[in-house]
C-alpha positions as CSV (number, residue, x, y, z in Angstrom):
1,X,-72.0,-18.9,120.1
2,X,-69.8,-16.8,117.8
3,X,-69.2,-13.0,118.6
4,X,-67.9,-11.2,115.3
5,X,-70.9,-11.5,112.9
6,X,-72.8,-12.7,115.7
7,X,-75.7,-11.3,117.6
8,X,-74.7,-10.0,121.0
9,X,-76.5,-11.5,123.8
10,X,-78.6,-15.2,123.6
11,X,-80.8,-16.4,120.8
12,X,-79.8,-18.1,117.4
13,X,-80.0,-15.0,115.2
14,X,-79.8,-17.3,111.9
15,X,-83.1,-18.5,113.0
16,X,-84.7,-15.5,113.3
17,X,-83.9,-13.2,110.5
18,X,-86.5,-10.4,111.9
19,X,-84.4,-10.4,115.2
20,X,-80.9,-10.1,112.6
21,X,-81.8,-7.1,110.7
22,X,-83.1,-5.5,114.3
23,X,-79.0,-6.0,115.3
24,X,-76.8,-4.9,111.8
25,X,-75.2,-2.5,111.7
26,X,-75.3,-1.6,108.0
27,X,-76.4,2.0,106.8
28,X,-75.8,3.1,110.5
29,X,-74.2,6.5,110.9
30,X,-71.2,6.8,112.6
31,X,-71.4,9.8,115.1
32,X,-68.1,10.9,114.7
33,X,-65.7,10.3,111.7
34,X,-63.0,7.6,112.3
35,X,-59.1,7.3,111.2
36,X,-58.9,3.7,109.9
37,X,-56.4,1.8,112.4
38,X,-57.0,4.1,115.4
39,X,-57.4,2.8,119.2
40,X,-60.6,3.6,119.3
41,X,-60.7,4.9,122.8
42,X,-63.7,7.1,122.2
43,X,-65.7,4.1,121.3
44,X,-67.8,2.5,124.2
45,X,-67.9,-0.9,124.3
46,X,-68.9,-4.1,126.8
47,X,-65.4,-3.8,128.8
48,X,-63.1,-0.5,129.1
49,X,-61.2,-0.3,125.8
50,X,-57.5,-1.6,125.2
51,X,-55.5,-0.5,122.6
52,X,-56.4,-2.3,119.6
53,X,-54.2,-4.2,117.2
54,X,-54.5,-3.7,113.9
55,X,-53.7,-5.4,111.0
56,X,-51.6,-3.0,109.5
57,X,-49.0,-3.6,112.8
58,X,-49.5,-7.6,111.8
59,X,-46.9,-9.6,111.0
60,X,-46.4,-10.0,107.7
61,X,-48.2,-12.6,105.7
62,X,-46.0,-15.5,105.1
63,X,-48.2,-18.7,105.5
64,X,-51.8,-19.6,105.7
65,X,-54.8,-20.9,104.1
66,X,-54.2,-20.4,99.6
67,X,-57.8,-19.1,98.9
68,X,-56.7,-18.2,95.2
69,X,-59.2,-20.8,93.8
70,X,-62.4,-19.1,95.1
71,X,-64.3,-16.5,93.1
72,X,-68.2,-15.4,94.0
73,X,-70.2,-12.6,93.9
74,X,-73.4,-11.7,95.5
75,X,-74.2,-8.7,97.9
76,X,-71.6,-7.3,101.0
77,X,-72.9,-5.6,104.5
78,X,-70.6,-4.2,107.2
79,X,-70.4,-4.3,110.6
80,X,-68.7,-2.0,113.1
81,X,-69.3,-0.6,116.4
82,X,-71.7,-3.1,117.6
83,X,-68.8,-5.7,117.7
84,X,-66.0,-3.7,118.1
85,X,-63.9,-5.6,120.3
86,X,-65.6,-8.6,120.6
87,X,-64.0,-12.2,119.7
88,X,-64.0,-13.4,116.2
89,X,-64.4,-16.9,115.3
90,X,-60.5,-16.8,114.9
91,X,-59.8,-16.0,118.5
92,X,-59.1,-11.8,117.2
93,X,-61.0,-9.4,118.5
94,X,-62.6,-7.6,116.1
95,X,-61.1,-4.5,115.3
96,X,-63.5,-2.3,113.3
97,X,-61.0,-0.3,111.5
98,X,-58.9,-2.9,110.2
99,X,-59.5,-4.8,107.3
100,X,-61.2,-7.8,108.0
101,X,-64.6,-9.6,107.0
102,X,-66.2,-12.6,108.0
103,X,-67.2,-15.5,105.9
104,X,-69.2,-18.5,106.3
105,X,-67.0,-21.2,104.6
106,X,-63.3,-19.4,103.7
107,X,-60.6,-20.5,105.8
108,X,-59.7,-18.1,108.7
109,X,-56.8,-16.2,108.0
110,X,-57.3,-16.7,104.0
111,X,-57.3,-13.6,101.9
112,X,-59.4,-11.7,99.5
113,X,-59.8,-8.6,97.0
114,X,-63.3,-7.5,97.3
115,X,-64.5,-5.2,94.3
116,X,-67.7,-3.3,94.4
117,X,-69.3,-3.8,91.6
118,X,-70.9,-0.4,91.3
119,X,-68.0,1.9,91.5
120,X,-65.3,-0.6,91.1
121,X,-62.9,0.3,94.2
122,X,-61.4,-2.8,95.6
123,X,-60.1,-3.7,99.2
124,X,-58.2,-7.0,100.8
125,X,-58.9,-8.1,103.8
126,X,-58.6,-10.7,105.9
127,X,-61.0,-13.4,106.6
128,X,-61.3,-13.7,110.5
129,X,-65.0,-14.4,111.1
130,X,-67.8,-16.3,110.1
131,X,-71.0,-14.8,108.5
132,X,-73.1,-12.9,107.3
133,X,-76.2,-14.3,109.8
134,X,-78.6,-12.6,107.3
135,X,-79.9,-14.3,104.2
136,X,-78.7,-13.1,100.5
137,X,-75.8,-11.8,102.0
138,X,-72.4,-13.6,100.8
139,X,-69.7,-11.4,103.3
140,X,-69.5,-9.4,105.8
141,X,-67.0,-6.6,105.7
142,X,-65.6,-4.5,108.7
143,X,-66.4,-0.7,108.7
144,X,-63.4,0.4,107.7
145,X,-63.4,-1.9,104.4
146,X,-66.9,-0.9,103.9
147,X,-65.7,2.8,104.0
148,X,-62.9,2.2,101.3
149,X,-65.1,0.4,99.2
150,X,-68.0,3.3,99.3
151,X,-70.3,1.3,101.3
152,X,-71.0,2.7,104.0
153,X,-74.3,4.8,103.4
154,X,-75.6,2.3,101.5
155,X,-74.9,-0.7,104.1
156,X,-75.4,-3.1,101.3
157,X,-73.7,-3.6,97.5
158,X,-73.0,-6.1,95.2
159,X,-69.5,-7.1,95.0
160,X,-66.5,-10.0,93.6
161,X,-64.8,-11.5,96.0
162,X,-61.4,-13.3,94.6
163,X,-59.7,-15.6,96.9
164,X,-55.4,-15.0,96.7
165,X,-52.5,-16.9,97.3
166,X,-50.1,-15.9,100.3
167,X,-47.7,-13.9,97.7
168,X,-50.7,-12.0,96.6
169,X,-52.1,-10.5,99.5
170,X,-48.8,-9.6,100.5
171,X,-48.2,-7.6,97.5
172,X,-51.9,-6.4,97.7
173,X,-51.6,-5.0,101.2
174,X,-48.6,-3.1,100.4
175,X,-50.2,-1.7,97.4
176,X,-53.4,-0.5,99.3
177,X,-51.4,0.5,102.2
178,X,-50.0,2.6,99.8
179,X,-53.0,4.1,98.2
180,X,-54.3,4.6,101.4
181,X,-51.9,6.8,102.4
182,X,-51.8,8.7,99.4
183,X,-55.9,9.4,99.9
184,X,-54.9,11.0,103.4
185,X,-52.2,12.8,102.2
186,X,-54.5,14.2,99.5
């Protein structure tokens, strides 16, 4: 079974979409307010917590999967503290505050800009998982993309996801990196 998207414990939650909605973690509130790309040693979790590696310490992008092709649109949940720390399909823990979502048929390690369609904010993120498990839903971000893209509240929005090219997200990560820290600054 995957971890990620998946639901903790055993049973097949695509089979039993009553038993899915009963384990997402869209719309829940966060107890305390959360710096994206922190440790998260506050967080509780299955094991003790290790540092957590996030993806703006990655290496850079240089080579992987060329996604720039795919284009869809449909409707985004989030996920956070549920998985935090669990494995991904891609071997990664999951790192709630790092910019990740799972997918059911991108290649892992691909990238995409994911624009929400009701405010038009944008994120990249990297595709590490598989999912969503529940039906109508097309991706699965983590809680911190969810949070730059407005989303958290709402646990659910339509949104665009555009595949890009190596070159792309590279210059796209720097850019948001950027914008990112010009919001904290502000």
């Amino acid at each position: 079974m995957l971890a990620g998207c998946a639901a903790p414990g055993s049973g097949d939650v695509a089979s039993n979409p009553q038993r899915a909605n009963s384990l997402s973690t869209a719309g829940a509130r966060s107890p305390a307010p959360l710096a994206f790309d922190s440790h998260l040693s506050a967080v509780p979790a299955d094991k003790p917590a290790q540092p957590a590696q996030s993806l703006s310490d990655a290496e850079p992008i240089t080579t992987g999967p060329d996604a720039s092709s795919f284009e869809q649109k449909g409707k985004a949940s989030w996920y956070g503290r549920m998985f935090h720390g669990r494995k991904t399909a891609s071997g990664e823990k999951f790192n709630m505050n790092a910019m990740t979502a799972a997918h059911r048929t991108l290649p892992l390690a691909s990238w995409v800009r994911v624009t929400n369609e009701s405010n038009h904010k944008t994120v990249v993120v990297k595709i590490n998982d598989r999912g969503p498990y529940v039906r109508g839903r097309v991706i699965d971000l983590s809680y911190a993309a969810a949070a730059v893209l407005g989303m958290r509240g709402a646990g659910t929005q339509k949104v665009k996801i555009e595949g890009l090219t190596q070159q792309e997200a590279r210059a796209a990560r720097e850019e948001q990196a950027q914008a990112l820290a010009d919001d904290s600054v502000n």
